[in-house]
N, C-alpha and C positions, 0 to 999 in steps of 0.2 A: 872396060869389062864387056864381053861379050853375048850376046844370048845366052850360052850353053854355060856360060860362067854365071850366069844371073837365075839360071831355071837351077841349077845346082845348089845355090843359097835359099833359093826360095826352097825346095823340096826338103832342106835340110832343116827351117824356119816352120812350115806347116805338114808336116812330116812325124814333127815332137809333138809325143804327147804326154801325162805323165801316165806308166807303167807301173802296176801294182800285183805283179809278178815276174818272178826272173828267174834268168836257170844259175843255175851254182857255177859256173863258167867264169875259171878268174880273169881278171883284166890287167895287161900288163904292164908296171908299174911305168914304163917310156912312155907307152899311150896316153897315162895320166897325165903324166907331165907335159907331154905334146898340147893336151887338150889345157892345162892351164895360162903353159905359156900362148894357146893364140888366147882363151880367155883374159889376159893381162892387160890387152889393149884395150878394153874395155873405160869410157871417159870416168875421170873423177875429178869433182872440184878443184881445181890448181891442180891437178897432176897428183892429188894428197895418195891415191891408193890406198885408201883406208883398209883395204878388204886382207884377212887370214886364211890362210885355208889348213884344215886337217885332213888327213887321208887316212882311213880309218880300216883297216882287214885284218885279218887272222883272229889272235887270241883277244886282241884289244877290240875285236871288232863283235867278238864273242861275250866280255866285260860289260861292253855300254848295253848291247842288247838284254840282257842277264838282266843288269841292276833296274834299266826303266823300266821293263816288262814286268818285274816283281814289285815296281813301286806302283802304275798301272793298275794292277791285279787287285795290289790294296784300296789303291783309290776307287776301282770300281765296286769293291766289298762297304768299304767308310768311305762314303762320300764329303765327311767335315772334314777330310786330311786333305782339301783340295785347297788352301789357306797356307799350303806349307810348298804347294807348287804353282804360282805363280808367274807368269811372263814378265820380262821386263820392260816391254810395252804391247801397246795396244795393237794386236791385227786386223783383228775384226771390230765395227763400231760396238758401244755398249747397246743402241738401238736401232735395228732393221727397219729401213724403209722399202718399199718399190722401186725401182724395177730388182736391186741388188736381192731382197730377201728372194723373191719367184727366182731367180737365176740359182741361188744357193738351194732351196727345196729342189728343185727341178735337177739339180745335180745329184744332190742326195739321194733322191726317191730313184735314179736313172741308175745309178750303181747297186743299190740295194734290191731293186728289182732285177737285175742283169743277176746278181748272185742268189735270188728265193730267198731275201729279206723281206720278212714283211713288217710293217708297222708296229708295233708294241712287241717284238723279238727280242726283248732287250739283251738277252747272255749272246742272240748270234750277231749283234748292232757291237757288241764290246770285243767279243772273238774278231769282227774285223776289223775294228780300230786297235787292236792288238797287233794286226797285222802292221801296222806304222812302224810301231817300235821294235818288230822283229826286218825293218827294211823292205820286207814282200820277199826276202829271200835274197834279195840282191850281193852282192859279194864285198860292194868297196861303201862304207859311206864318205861322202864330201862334208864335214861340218866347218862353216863357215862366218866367222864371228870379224867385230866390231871393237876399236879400243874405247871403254866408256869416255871416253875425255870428246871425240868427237860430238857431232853436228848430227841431226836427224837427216842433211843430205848425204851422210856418210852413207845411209843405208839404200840412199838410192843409188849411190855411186857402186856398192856391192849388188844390188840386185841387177844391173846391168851388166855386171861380171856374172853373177848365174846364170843369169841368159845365156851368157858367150859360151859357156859351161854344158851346155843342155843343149845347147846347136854346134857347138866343134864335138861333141859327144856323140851326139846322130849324124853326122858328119862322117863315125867312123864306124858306125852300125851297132853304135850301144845305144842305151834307152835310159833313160831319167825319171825321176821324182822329187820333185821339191817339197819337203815337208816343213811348216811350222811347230807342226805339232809338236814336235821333238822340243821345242822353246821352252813348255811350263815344265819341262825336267832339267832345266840349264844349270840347276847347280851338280845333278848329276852328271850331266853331259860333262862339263867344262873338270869338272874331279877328273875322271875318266881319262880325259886330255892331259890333264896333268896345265893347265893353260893357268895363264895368270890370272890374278884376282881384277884387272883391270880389263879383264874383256868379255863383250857381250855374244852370246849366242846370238846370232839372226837367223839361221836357218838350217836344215841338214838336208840333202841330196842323198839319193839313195842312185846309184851306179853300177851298172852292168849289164847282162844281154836280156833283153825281154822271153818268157817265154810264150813261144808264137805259138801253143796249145790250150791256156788258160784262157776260160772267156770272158775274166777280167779286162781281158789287154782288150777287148773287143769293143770296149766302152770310148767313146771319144765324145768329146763336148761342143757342143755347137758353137755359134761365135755369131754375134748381131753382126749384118751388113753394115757396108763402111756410111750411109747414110743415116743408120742408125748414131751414129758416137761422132760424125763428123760437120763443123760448120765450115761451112767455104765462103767467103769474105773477098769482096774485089774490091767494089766502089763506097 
């Protein structure tokens, strides 16, 4: 591989970021596919390729948005209906330490001030997380599930396929979002799907062209130097 082959990977790798605005611009169905098949090389324990993917647009893509957003709506109205939406594991720990909890504020408070959120906003803090479940506009979602019978390295073996997903994507001048969120609506997701009973949601991707005039897109997240996250070991 040569420089200009290596500065092309790299641009394509810190390049991505996630996008929580996009224009209505479809994307076309061969691109998708281009972009999964290089995603497919992606390692997996013994070769297993644990990982599904759904491709989600038009009416169907009209469906999922529809049902979470009105389930959404109630849960921010009844917050004890939250008992009934559920993840089927842990993302986030039950308890925040340092340095992780300041990285996660500091994230929050950076986008919510980028939009004139302020602090105790509560209806315009929901109006944005609404924004998840409506994709930010975006045209295709990726939802990408798990067969319960596997292995918790199932799920690192698929997140290493999202990656691949999110950089052959910015590769082709589209823009990404990896949402978890989408998780504690998994039995509405997977209905939607129409998916069997033996598979788990892990994540949904939100796909298509960023719009380069929203100053959402303006928000990028910092990232510790490698001396910060790295030991080097010789002797």
């Amino acid at each position: 591989m040569n420089m200009e082959q290596i500065r092309h990977v790299d641009d394509a790798i810190t390049s991505r970021h996630s996008v929580r605005a996009f224009l209505d611009t479809p994307v076309a169905t061969q691109t998708i596919k281009d972009i999964l098949t290089v995603a497919s090389r992606a390692p997996s324990g013994t070769n297993t390729q644990p990982w599904k993917v759904y491709v989600i647009t038009g009416k169907k893509r009209a469906e999922m948005i529809d049902r979470v957003c009105t389930a959404q709506i109630e849960l921010f109205q009844k917050p004890e209906l939250a008992e009934q939406y559920q993840e089927t594991f842990a993302y986030y720990p039950e308890t925040w330490i340092s340095p992780f909890i300041d990285r996660r504020r500091e994230n929050g408070w950076g986008l919510y001030g980028l939009l004139g959120i302020q602090k105790g906003e509560k209806e315009k803090m929901a109006a944005q997380q609404l924004r998840n479940y409506q994709l930010f506009d975006a045209p295709v979602a990726l939802c990408f599930t798990v067969n319960k019978a596997m292995g918790i390295g199932s799920k690192m073996d698929i997140s290493m396929m999202i990656q691949n997903v999110m950089v052959a994507a910015k590769a082709r001048g589209l823009d990404t979002c990896p949402q978890a969120a989408w998780n504690h609506f998994h039995p509405i997701v997977l209905e939607v799907l129409d998916a069997p009973e033996d598979e788990e949601l892990v994540c949904t991707v939100a796909l298509g062209y960023a719009d380069p005039d929203h100053i959402v897109n303006s928000f990028i997240t910092p990232r510790e130097p490698v001396e910060n996250f790295t030991v080097f070991l010789d002797e």
